[in-house]
Structure formats: structure tokens, C-alpha cells
C-alpha positions in Angstrom: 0.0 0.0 0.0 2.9 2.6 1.2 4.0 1.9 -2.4 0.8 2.1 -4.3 0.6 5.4 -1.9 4.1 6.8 -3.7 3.1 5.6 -7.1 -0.3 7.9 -7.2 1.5 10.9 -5.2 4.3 10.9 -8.2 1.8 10.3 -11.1 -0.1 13.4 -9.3 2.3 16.1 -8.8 4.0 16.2 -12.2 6.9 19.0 -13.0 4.9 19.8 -16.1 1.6 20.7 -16.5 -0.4 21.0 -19.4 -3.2 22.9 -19.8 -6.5 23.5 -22.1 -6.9 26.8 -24.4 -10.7 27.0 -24.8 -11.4 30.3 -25.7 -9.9 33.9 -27.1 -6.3 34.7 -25.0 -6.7 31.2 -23.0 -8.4 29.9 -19.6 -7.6 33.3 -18.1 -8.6 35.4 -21.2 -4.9 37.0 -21.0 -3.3 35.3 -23.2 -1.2 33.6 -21.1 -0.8 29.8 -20.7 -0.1 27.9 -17.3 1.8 25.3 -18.7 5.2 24.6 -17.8 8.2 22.3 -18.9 8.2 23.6 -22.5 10.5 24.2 -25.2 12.7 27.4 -24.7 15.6 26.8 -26.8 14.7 26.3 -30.2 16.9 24.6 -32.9 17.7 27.2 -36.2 14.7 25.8 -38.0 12.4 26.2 -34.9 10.1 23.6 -33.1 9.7 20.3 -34.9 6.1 20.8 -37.1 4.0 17.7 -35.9 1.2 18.5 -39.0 -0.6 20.7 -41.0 -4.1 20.6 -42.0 -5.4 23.2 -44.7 -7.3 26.1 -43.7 -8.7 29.0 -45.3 -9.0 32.7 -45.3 -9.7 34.4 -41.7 -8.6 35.6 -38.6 -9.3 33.4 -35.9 -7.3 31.7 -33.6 -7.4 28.2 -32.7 -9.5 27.2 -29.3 -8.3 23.7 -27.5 -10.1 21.6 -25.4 -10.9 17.8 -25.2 -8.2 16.5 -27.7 -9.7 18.8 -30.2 -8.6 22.0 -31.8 -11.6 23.9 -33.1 -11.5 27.3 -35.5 -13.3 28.9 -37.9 -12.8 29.2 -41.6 -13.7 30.3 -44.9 -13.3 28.8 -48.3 -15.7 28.0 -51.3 -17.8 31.3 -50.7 -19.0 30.1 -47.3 -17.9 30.5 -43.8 -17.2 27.3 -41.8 -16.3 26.0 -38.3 -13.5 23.3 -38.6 -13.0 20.8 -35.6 -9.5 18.7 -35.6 -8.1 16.3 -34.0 -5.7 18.3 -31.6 -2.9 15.6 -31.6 -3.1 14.2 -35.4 -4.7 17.0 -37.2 -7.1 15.0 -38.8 -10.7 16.5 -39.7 -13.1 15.7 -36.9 -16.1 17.5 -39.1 -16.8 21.1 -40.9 -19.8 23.1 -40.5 -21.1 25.5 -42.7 -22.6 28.6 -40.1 -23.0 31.4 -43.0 -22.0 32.7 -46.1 -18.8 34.3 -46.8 -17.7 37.7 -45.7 -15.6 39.9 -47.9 -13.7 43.3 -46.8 -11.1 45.6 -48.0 -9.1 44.6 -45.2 -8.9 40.7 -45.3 -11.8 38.0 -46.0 -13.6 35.0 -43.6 -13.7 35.4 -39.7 -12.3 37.6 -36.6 -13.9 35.8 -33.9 -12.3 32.3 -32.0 -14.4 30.1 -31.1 -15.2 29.4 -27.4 -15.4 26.0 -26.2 -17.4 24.9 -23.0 -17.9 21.3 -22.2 -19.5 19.5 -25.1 -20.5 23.0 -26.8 -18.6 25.5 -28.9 -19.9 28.5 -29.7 -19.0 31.4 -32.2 -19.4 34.7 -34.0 -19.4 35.1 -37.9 -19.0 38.3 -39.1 -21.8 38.9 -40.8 -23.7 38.1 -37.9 -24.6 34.3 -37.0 -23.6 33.7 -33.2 -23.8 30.2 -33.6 -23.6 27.4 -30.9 -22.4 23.4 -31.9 -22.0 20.4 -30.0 -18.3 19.1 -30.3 -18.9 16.1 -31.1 -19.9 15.6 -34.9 -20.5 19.9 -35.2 -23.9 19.9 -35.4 -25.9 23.3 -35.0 -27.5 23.2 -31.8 -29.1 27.4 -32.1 -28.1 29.8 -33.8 -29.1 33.9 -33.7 -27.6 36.9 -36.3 -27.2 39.4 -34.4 -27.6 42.1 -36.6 -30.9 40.9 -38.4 -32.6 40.3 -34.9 -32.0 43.5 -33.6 -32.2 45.7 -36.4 -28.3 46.4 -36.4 -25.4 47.6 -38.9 -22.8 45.9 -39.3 -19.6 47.6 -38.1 -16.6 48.2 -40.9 -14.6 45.0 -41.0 -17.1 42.6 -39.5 -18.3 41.3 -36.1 -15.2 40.4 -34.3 -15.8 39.7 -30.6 -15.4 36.2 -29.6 -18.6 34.9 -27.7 -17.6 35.0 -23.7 -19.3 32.2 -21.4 -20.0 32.8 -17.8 -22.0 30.6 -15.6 -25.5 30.3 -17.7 -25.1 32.7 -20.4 -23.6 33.9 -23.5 -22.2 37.2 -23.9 -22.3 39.5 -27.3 -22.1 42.6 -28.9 -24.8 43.4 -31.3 -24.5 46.7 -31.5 -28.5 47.3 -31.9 -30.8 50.4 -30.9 -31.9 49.1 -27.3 -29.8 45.8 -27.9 -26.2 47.6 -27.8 -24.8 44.2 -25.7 -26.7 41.5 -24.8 -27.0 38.0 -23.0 -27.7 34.6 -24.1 -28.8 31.6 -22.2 -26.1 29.3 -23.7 -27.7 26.4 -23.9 -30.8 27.0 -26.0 -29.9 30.9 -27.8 -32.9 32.2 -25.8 -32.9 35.9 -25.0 -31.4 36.8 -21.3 -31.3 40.4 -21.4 -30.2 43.2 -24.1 -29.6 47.1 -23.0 -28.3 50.8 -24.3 -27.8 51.9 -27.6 -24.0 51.4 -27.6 -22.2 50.8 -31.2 -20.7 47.9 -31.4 -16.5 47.6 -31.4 -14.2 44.9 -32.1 -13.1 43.9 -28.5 -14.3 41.0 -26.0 -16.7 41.1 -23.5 -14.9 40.5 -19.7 -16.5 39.0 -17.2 -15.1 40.2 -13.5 -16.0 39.8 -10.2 -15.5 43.0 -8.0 -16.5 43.7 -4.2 -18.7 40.3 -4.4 -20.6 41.6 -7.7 -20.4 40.1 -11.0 -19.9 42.4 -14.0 -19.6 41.9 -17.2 -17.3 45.0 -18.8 -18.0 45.6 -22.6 -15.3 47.6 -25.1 -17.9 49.3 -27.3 -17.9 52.1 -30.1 -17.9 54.4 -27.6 -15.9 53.0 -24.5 -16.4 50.7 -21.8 -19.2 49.8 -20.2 -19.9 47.3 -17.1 -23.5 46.1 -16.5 -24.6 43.5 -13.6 -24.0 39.7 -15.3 -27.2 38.4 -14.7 -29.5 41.3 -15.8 -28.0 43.6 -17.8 -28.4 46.5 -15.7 -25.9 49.3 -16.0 -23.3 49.5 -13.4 -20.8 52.3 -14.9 -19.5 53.7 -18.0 -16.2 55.5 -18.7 -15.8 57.3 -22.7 -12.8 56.0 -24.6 -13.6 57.0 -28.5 -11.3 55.9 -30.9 -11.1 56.8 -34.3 -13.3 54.4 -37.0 -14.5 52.9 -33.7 -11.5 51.1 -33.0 -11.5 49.6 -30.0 -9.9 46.5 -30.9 -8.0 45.1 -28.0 -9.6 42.8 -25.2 -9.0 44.7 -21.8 -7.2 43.0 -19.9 -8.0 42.1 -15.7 -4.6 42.3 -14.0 -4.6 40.6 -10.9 -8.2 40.8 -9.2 -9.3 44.5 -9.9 -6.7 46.1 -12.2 -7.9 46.7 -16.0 -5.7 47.7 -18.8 -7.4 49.6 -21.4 -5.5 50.1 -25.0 -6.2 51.2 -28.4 -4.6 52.9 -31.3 -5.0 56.2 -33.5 -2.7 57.8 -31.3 -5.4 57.2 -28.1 -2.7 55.2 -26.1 -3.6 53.3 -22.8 -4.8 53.4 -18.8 -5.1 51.1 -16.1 -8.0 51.4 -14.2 -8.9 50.3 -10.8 -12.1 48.5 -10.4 -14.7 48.5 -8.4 -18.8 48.5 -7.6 -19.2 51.8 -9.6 -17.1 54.2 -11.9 -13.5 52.7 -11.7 -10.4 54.8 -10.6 -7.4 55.5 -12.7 -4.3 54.1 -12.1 -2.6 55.7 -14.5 -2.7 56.8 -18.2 -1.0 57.5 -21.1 -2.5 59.4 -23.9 -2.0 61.1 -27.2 0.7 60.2 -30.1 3.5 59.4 -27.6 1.8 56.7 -25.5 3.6 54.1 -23.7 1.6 51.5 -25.0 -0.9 51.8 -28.4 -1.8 47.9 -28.9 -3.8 48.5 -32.6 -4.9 45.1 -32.7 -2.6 42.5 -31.0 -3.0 42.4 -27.3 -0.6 43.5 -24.8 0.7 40.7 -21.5 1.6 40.7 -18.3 4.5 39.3 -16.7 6.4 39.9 -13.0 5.0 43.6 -12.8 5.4 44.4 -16.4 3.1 45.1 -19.6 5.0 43.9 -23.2 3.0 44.4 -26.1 3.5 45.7 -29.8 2.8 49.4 -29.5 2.2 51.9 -33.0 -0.5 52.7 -35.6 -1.6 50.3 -38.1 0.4 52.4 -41.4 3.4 53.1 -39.5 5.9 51.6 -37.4 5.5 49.1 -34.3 7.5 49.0 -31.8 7.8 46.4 -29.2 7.8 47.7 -25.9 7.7 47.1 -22.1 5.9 49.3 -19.6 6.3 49.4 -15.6 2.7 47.9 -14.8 3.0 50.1 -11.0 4.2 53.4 -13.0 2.8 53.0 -16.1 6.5 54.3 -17.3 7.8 53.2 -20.4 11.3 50.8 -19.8 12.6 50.0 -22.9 11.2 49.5 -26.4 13.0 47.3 -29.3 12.1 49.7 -32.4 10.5 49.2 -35.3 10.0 45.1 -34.9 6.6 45.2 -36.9 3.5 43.7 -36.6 2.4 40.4 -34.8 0.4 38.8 -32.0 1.9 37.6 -28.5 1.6 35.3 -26.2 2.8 34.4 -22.6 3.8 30.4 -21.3 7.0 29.1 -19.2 8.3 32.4 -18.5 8.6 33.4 -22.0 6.7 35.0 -25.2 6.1 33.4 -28.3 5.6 35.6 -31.0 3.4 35.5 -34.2 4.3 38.1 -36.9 1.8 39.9 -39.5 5.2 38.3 -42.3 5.2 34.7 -41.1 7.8 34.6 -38.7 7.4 32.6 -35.2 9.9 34.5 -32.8 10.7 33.2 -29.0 11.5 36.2 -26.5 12.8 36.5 -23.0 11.3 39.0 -21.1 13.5 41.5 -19.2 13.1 44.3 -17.4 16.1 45.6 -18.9 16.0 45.4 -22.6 15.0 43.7 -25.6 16.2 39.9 -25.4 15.6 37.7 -28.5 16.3 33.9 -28.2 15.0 32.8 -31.3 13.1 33.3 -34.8 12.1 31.3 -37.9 10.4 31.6 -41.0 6.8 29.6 -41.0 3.8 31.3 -42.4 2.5 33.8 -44.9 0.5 37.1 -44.1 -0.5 36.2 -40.4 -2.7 38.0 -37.7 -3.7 35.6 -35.3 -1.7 34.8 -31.6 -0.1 31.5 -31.2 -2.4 28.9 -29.3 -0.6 26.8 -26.7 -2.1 23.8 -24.9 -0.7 20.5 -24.1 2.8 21.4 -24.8 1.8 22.0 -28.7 1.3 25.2 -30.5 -0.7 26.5 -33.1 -1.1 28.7 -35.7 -2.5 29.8 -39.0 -2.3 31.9 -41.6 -5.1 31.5 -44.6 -4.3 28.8 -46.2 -2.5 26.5 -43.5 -2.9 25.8 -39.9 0.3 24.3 -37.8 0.7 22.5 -34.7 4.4 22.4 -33.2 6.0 20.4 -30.6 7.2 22.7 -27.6 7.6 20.2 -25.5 10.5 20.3 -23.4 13.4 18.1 -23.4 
């Protein structure tokens, strides 16, 4: 028995853990991983690829959960969601959830999908938030936004990814008297809908702050927290951006710390939350900002913000901000655009050319470890779950062993 005792206390407390990436910027919607024990030396040609699988034009990332890794597509004239197997890369199934969406700016989806037990759901956009069960991809409901509440569409497309909390499903439509709303997630029924808010590009954020559930929106016209359940308004603060731009996901520091970012030359705060109209921590406005994240989000590590700071036609810089201060430490010029994210003490990097680039972060400067050519045109982060990552660009999606050695 003392034996059988050690065997089970060993198998338990592994040095590595590996964890599930079921939804836009992971588990903790910061785009950071838990997992540990993974690759941080790469060889010159990077991470061995374990497969590819053939994708399609869009934007979204790839959501992991279950031994499957579930995005959305488009190819053919139609917009699809495409479940593989997370290990092999073989197709699971495709589903067809709307027709295809064209723009100036880049065809097929924004949105990842959001996984929750044996459900995924997701946001087209041109409209169709869409719920399927895992298992074979059939539709279980599905509502368009934009036709059920008498809504425009904004310029490049519905791009928040659906967020889950308890009971309900939360979205953007951007309707008159149906600015956000709430769905029960399980059969698309109506929870609530409230204000007249345009809708943005960011992530609804569910928090929990002085025992109250909110859920804080990042609308046309700036953020807005309502009560989770009902829908009723809580507090608002204006953050306008120009084109309605308010792309990034704010992101919950700790338990009641929110950083707030956008481009054309608006810049960044961090707010401190709480029941009603939330404090500010700090700012940084105007053209000089310490931290304008366009569209690719900023993250957090050991008291420091590094994100990918500049306007979309010029130069972007990659820089790291004193999360207390709000003070700008060091910034690596001109490194262009990309997508990051945070696992095992280190950032992997996703650029807008194809390159996948590992980084040390420093609270001294600007340490690259590695970089390799992989993709074409790419805007989406790097997924990491059970010591694999994934990307795409739109034609292929990779997976890559980072496990450690």
C-alpha cells in the first residue's frame, strides 16, 4: 500500500503541467498559458512541425479543449467551423454557419471560437452567433445578431469572440436598445439586451469585483460594465477611438486592475475597479503613449506590460511598460506587426510576415532567443495547450511540438 501510496502521489504532482486553451487569450482570457516544462531553446529551423491541415482565409485563432482543436474558416464562398483532432490533425467534421464575408481589409472570420464542455460556440462576421455540439459539429441554435435587432454591421465585421460565464452567453450586437446582450447558452434564448452602444471589435470580460459580477464591454464608444445576470448598467467610462476602433480585449490584472488600449494615437490606462465608476491608475495618452496595442494584445509578466505598440500604417515597436508606474522601460524599435503570447516564463511571438519569434522578457531590454520563417501574411496569436502550438495563416494551420526536453 505505502507503495501504491508513492506511485499515485508521483503520477499526481507532475513538473509539467499542461493545460486546455478554450477560448480567445486562454483559460484566463490574458493570453497567457499555465503550462510549464516547455521548449525554450529552439533549434535554427524552430520547433519540430507535428502536422498541417489546410485552412482558409480568416482571422481566428485556434481554441483547444478535449483533444480537439476547433476554429473557424472560410473557403468555397462560405464560412465554416473546422473541428480537428488536436494531436493528429485530422478532420473531426466542418460546418457550414454562414455565407462568406468579404472586406477591404482581409476576407472569412475575426472571432475564436469558445469551447465549454461538449459546446462551442462562435461569432461570424456577418452576424450568425452560432452554438455546436463538439462532437460531430452539429448546430444546436443559432441567432444573427444584426438581423434580430435591427443592427449595422460595423466596418470589418463582427469580431468579438462569444464569452461564457455561468449560464449565459455574452455579445455585442450593437443594436438600438440591444447595444450588448445576453444569451442563455444552452438553447440561444434571449437573457437580457440594454443601451444603444455601437458595437467595437473587442471581448466582452466577465469580473468579479466587491462580491458583484460584472460583465465589462469595449464598445464604439468605450467601456461599459453592466450586472452579469440582468443587464443593468453599473458604470461607464468614454474611450472614442477613431473608426471605432477599439480592438484590443482589456485585460483584468490581478483581481481589480484593468488595462485599457487602443490605437490612432489614443494610447492606454489602467484602471482600478470597483462597484461603480473605476479609478485611474494611471494613463497615457496622445501620439506618444507608452503603449498603443492596434490590434494584438498586450501581456503581463512579474509587474510588467509587453505588447506591440504603433499605428496600423506606421511603425511598431515592441515595448515594455512598468505595470505600478505606467512608465515606459525600454522598447526594441520598429520590430513590426504580430500577436503575443505568454507560457513558461517566455513569449512566443506570431508576426503579421510569417515569422514565429521566442523572447525573454526583461526588465532591462529587448532579449531575442529565437526566430524562424513559417507562415505567410498572419494576424492571429499562437495557441498553446498541451505542450503544442498552433497557428495559422489563410491557407494553413500548424501545430508544433514545444515540448521540453
Amino acid at each position: 500500500m505505502k507503495k501504491l501510496g508513492l506511485l499515485l502521489l508521483v503520477v499526481c504532482i507532475s513538473p509539467a503541467f499542461a493545460a486546455d486553451w478554450p477560448q480567445w487569450l486562454g483559460p484566463n482570457r490574458n493570453g497567457t498559458s499555465p503550462e510549464t516544462g516547455l521548449l525554450t531553446t529552439w533549434p535554427k529551423d524552430g520547433p519540430k512541425v507535428l502536422w498541417t491541415h489546410a485552412g482558409g482565409e480568416g482571422y481566428s485563432s485556434l481554441a483547444i479543449a478535449d483533444g480537439r482543436a476547433i476554429t473557424q474558416v472560410q473557403h468555397d464562398g462560405a464560412e465554416y467551423v473546422l473541428a480537428l483532432d488536436a494531436a493528429k490533425g485530422t478532420k473531426l467534421w466542418e460546418t457550414k454557419v454562414a455565407a462568406g464575408f468579404k472586406n477591404s481589409y482581409g476576407n472569412g472570420p475575426r472571432a475564436t471560437p469558445t469551447i465549454d464542455g461538449k459546446l462551442v460556440y462562435t461569432q461570424s462576421p456577418s452576424g450568425a452567433l452560432t452554438c455546436l455540439d463538439t462532437e460531430k459539429g452539429a448546430i444546436v441554435w443559432s441567432v444573427n445578431l444584426l438581423k434580430e435587432f435591427g443592427a449595422k454591421n460595423i466596418s470589418w465585421g463582427l469580431s468579438a469572440s462569444p464569452t461564457i460565464d455561468g449560464d449565459l452567453v455574452y455579445a455585442i450586437p450593437g443594436g438600438k436598445g440591444a447595444g450588448v446582450a445576453a444569451f442563455d447558452k444552452k438553447t440561444g434564448k434571449l437573457a437580457w439586451k440594454t443601451g444603444n452602444d455601437g458595437a467595437a471589435y473587442a471581448t466582452p470580460v466577465p469580473v468579479t469585483v466587491a462580491g458583484q459580477k460584472q460583465v465589462i464591454f469595449f464598445t464604439a464608444t468605450g467601456l461599459l460594465a453592466v450586472t452579469a445576470d440582468q443587464g443593468k448598467e453599473l458604470w461607464r467610462v468614454n474611450w472614442k477611438t477613431e473608426y471605432d476602433c477599439n480592438i484590443c480585449t482589456p485585460i483584468l490584472v490581478g483581481k481589480d486592475l484593468l488595462f485599457v488600449t487602443s490605437g490612432e494615437e489614443v494610447g492606454c490606462a489602467l484602471f482600478k475597479l470597483s462597484a461603480s465608476v473605476p479609478e485611474i491608475a494611471w494613463e497615457s495618452k496622445g501620439g506618444k503613449s507608452v503603449m498603443m496595442n492596434f490590434w494584438a494584445n498586450a501581456i503581463v509578466h512579474e509587474g510588467h506590460l509587453y505588447g506591440l505598440s504603433g499605428e496600423f500604417n506606421k511603425k511598431i515597436h515592441f515595448n515594455c511598460v512598468d505595470l505600478k508606474t505606467g512608465k515606459l522601460v525600454w522598447s526594441e524599435q520598429d520590430f513590426g506587426k504580430g500577436a503575443l503570447t505568454l507560457a513558461d516564463g517566455h513569449i512566443f511571438a506570431s508576426t503579421k510576415k510569417g515569422d514565429l519569434v521566442l523572447i525573454q522578457p526583461s526588465a532591462t531590454k529587448y532579449q531575442e532567443k529565437a526566430r524562424f520563417k513559417l507562415m505567410t501574411d498572419n494576424r492571429t496569436a499562437p495557441t498553446i495547450a498541451d505542450k503544442r502550438l498552433y497557428v495559422r495563416d489563410k491557407q494553413t494551420i500548424y501545430c508544433l511540438d514545444v515540448a521540453g526536453k
